[in-house]
N, C-alpha and C positions, 0 to 999 in steps of 0.2 A: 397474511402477507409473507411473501417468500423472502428468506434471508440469506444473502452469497457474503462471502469474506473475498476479499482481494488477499492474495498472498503474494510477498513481495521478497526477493530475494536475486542476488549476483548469481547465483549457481544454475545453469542449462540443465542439469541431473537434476535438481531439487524443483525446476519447475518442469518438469517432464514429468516426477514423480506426481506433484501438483495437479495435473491436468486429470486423474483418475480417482480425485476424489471429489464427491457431489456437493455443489453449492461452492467450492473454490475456482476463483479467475484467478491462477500463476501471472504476476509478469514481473518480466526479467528485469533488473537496472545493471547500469555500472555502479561499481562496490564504489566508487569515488562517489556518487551524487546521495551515499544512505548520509550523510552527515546530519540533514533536518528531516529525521522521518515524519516530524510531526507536519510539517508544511509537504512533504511528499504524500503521506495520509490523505491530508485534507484533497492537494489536489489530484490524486488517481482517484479518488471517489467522486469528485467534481468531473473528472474526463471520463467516468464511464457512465456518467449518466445516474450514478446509484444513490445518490444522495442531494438536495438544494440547501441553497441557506437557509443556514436558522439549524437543521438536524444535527440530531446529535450522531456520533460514530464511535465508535470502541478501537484503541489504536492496543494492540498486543504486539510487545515486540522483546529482544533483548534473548531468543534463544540461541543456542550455539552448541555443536558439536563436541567442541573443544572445553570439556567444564571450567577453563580459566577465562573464557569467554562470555561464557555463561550467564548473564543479569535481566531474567524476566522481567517486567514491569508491562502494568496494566493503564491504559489513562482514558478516560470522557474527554472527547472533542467536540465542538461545536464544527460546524461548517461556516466559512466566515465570506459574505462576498469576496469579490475580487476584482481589482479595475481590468482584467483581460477576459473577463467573462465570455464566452461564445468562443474564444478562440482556440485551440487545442493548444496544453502545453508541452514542450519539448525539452522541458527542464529534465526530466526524470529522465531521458533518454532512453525509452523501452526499447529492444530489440525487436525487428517485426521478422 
């Protein structure tokens, strides 16, 4: 089974950089909507198709340039229904 990471990040350079490494889909947010990465997680895995309820997912996040920024963490997600199923969200606001 093939494995891709969604890599998620405000920066146009960092998902440009993104797009040239195998097995990552870069996409962009507004730095304002990272506040629930964990509910952003669940649903860009839900909107591209890569995961259903019930899977588990691997959320890595917390890196930063700036090392006062800095706070890796690792967590196990579930994928959790959702009452808007089928509908694409626009929560995350991706840039097209």
């Amino acid at each position: 089974m093939f494995r891709v990471a969604l890599a998620v990040s405000p920066n146009v350079d960092a998902c440009r950089r993104m797009n040239m490494l195998w097995g990552v889909i870069p996409v962009r947010v507004k730095i304002c909507l990272s506040d629930d990465q964990v509910g952003l997680a669940r649903q860009l895995v839900k909107d591209y198709d890569l995961a259903k309820d019930g899977a588990s997912i691997l959320l890595v996040q917390g890196f930063h340039k700036d090392n006062t920024l800095n706070h890796p963490s690792v967590m196990a997600l579930k994928i959790k229904p959702s009452i808007c199923d089928g509908i694409k969200s626009l929560k995350w606001c991706a840039s097209v």
